[in-house]
N, CA, C and O atoms as CSV, one atom per row, in Angstrom:
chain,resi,resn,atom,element,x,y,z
A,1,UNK,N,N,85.930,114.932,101.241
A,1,UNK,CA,C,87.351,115.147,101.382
A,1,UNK,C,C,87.575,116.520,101.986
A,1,UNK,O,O,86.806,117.418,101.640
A,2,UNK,N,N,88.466,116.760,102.781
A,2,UNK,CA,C,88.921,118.110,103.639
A,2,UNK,C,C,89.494,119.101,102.376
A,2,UNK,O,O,90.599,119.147,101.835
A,3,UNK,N,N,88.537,119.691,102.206
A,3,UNK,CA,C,89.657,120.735,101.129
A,3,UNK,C,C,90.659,121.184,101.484
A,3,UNK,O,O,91.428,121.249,100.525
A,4,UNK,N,N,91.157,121.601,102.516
A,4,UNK,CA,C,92.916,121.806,103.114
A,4,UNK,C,C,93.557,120.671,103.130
A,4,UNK,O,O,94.786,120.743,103.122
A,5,UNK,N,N,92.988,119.477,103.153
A,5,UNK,CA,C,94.160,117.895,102.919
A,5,UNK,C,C,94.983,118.426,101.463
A,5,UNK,O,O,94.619,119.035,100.457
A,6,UNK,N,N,96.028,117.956,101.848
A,6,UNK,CA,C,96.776,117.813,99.976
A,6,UNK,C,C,96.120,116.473,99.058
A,6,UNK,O,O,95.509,115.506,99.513
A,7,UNK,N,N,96.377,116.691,97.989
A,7,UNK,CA,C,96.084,116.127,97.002
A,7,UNK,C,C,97.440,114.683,96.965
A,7,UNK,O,O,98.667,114.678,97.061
A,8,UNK,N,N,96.476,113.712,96.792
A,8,UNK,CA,C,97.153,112.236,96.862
A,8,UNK,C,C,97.177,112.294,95.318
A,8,UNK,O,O,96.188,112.414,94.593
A,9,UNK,N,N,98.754,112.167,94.848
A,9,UNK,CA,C,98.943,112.026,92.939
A,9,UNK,C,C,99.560,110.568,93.108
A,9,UNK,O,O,100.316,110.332,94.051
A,10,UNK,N,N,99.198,109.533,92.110
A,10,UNK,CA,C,99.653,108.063,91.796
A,10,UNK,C,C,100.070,108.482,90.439
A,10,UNK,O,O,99.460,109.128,89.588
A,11,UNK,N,N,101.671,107.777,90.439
A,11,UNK,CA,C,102.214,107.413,88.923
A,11,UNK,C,C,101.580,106.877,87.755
A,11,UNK,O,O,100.666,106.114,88.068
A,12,UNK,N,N,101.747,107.011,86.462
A,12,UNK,CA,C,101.568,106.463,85.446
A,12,UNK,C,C,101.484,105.030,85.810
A,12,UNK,O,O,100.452,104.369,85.921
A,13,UNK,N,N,102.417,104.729,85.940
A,13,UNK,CA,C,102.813,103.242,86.296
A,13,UNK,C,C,102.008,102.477,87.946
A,13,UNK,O,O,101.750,101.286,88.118
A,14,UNK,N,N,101.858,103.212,88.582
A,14,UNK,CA,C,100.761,102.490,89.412
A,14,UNK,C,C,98.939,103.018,88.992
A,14,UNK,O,O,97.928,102.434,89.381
A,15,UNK,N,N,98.980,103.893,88.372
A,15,UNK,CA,C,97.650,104.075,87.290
A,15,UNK,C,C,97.538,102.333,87.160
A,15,UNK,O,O,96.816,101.458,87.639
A,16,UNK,N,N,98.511,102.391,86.371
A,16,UNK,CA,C,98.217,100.999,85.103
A,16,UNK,C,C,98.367,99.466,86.250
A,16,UNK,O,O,97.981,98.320,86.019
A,17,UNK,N,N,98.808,99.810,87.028
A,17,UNK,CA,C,99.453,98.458,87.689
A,17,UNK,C,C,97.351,98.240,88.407
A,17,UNK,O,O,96.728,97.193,88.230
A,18,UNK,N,N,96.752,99.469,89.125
A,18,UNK,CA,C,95.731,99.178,89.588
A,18,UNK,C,C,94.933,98.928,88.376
A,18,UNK,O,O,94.026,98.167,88.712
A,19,UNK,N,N,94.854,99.181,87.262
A,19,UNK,CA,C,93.640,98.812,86.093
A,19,UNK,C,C,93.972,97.767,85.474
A,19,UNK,O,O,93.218,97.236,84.659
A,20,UNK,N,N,95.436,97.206,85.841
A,20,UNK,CA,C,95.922,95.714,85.204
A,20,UNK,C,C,95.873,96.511,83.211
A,20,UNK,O,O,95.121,96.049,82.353
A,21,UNK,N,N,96.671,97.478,83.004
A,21,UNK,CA,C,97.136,97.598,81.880
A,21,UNK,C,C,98.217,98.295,81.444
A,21,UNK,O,O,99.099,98.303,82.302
A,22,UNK,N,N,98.465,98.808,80.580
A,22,UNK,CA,C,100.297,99.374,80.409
A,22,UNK,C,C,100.676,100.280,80.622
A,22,UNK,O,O,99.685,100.814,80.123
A,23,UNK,N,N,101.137,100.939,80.873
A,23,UNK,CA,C,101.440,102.472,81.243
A,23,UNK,C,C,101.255,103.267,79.415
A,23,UNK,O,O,100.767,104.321,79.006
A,24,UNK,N,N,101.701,102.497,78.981
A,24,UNK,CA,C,101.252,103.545,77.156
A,24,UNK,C,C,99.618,103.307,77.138
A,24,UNK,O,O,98.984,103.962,76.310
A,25,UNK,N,N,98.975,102.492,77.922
A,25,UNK,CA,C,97.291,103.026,77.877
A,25,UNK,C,C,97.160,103.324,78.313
A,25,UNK,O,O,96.223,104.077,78.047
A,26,UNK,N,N,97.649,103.445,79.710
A,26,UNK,CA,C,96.743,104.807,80.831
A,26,UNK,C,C,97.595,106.256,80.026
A,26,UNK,O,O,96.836,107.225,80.009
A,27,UNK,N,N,98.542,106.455,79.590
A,27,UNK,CA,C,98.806,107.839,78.828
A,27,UNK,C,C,97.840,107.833,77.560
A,27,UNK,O,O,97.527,109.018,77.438
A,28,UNK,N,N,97.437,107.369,76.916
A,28,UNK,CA,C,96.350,106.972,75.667
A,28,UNK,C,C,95.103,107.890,76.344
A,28,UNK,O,O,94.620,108.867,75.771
A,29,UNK,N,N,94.611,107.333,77.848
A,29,UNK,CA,C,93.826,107.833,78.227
A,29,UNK,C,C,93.240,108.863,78.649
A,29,UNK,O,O,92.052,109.184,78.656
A,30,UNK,N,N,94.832,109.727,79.261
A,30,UNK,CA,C,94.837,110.916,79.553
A,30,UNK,C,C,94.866,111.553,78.152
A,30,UNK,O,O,94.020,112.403,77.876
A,31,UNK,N,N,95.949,111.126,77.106
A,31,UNK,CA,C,95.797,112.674,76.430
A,31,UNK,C,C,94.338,111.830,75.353
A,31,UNK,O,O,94.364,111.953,74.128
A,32,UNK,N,N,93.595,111.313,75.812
A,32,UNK,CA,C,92.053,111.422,75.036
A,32,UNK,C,C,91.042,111.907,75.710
A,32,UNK,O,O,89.928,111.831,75.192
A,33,UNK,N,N,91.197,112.523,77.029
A,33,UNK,CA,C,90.782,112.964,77.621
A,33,UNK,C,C,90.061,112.312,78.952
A,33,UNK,O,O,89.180,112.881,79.596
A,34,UNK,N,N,90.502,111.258,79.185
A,34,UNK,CA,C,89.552,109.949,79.902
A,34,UNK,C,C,89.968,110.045,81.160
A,34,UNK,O,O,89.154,109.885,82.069
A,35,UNK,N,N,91.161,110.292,81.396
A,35,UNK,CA,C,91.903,110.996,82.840
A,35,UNK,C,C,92.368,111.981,82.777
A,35,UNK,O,O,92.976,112.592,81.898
A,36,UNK,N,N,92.105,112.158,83.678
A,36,UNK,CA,C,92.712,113.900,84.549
A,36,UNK,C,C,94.690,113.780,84.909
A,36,UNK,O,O,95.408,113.126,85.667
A,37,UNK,N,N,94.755,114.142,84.545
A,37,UNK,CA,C,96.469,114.000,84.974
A,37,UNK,C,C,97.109,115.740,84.902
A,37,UNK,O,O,96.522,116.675,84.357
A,38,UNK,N,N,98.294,115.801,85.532
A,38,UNK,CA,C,99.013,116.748,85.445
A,38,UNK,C,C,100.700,116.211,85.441
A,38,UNK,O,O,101.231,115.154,85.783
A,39,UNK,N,N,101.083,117.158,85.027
A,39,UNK,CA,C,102.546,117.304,84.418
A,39,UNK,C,C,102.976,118.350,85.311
A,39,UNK,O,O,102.534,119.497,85.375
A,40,UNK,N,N,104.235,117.620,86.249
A,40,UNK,CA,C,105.375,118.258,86.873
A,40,UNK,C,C,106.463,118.523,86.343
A,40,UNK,O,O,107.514,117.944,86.621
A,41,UNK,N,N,106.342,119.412,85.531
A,41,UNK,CA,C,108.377,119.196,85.066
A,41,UNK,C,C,107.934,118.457,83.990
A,41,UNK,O,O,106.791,118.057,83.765
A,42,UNK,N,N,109.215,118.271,83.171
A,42,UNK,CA,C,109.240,117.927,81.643
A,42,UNK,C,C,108.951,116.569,81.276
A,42,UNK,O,O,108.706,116.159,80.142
A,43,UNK,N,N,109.021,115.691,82.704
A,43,UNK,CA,C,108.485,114.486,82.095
A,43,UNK,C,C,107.889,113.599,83.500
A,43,UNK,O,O,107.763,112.381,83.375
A,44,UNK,N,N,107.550,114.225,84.764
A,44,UNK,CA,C,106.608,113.751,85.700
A,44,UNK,C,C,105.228,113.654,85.125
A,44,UNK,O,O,105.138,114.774,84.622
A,45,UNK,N,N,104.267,113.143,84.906
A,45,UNK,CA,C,102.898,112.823,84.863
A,45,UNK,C,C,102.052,112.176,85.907
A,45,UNK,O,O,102.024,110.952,86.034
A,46,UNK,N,N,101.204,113.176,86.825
A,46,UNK,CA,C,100.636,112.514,88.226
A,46,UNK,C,C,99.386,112.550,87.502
A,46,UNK,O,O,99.057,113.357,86.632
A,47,UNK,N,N,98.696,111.525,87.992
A,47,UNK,CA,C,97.040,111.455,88.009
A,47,UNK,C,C,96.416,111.752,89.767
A,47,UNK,O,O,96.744,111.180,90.806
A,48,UNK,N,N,95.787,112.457,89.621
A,48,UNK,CA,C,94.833,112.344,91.290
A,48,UNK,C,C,94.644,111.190,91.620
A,48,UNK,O,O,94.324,110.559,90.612
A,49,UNK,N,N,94.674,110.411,92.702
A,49,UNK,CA,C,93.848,109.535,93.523
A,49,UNK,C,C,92.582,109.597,92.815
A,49,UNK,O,O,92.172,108.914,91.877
A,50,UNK,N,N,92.027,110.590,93.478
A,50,UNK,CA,C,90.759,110.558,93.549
A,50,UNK,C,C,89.905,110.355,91.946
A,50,UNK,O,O,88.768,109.898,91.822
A,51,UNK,N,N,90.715,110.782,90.938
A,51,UNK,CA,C,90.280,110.866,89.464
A,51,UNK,C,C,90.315,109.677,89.121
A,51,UNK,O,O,89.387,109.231,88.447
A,52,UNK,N,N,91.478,108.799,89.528
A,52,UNK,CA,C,91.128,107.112,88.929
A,52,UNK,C,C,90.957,106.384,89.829
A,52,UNK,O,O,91.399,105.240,89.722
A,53,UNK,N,N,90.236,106.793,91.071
A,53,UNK,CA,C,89.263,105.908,91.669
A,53,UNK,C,C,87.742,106.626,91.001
A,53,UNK,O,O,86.930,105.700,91.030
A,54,UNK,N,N,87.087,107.826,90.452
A,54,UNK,CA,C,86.689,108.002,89.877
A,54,UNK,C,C,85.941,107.662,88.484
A,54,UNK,O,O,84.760,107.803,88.169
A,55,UNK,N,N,87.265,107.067,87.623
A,55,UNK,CA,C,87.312,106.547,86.021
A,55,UNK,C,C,86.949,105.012,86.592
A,55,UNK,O,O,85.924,104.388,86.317
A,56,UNK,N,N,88.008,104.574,87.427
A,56,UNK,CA,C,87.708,102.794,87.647
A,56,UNK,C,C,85.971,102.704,88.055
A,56,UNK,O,O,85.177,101.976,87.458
A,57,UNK,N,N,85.644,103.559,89.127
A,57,UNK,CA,C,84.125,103.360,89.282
A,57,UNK,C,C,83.387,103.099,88.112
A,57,UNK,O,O,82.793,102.128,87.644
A,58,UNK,N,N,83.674,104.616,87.682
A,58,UNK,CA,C,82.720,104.608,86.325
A,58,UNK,C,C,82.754,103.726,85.623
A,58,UNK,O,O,81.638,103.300,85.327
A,59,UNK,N,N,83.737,103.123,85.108
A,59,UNK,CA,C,84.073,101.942,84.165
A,59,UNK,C,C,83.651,100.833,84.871
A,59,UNK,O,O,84.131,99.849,84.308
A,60,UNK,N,N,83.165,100.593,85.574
A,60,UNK,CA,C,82.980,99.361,86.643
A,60,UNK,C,C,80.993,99.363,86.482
A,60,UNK,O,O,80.258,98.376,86.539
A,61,UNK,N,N,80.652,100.614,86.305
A,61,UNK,CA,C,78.897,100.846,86.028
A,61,UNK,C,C,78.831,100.975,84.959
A,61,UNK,O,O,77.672,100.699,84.648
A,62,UNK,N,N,79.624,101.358,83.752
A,62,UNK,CA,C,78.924,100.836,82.429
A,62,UNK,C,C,79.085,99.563,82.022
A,62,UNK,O,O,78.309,99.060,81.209
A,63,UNK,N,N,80.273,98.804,82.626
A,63,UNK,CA,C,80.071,97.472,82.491
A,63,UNK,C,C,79.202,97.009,82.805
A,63,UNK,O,O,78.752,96.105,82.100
A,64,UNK,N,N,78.720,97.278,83.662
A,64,UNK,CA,C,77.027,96.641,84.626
A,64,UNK,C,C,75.992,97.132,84.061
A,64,UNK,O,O,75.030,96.367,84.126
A,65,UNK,N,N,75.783,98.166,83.496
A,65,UNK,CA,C,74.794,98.923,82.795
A,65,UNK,C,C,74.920,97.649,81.207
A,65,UNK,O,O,74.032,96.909,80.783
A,66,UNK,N,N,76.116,97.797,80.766
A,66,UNK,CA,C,76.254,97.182,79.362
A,66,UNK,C,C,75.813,95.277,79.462
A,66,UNK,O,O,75.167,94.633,78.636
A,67,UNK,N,N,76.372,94.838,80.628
A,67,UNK,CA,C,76.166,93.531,80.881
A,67,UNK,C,C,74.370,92.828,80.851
A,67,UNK,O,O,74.170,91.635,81.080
């Protein structure tokens, strides 16, 4: 990635829409530490792109590891 590109942030709600689960579990996840997210203002919550294409990988190889 170009370190001078900006940073691509996805909503709570498209978090959950790509992992097919609720937006109160992808927040579950962040504050357990499982995603990376940041807080704009008193009630924006962005996750990186790149962090939950990151988590989905990972979660995608311990399934395969566990299977």
């Amino acid at each position: 990635m170009n370190k001078n590109a900006p940073r691509k942030y996805i909503t709570v709600q498209q978090a959950a829409d790509e992992m097919e689960v609720s937006p109160p579990k992808v927040r579950r996840m962040i504050d357990d530490g499982m995603i990376e997210a940041y807080r704009f203002g008193p009630r924006k919550l962005l996750i990186p792109a790149e962090e939950l294409q990151r988590f989905v990988e990972g979660s995608r190889m311990a399934r395969k590891i566990a299977a």
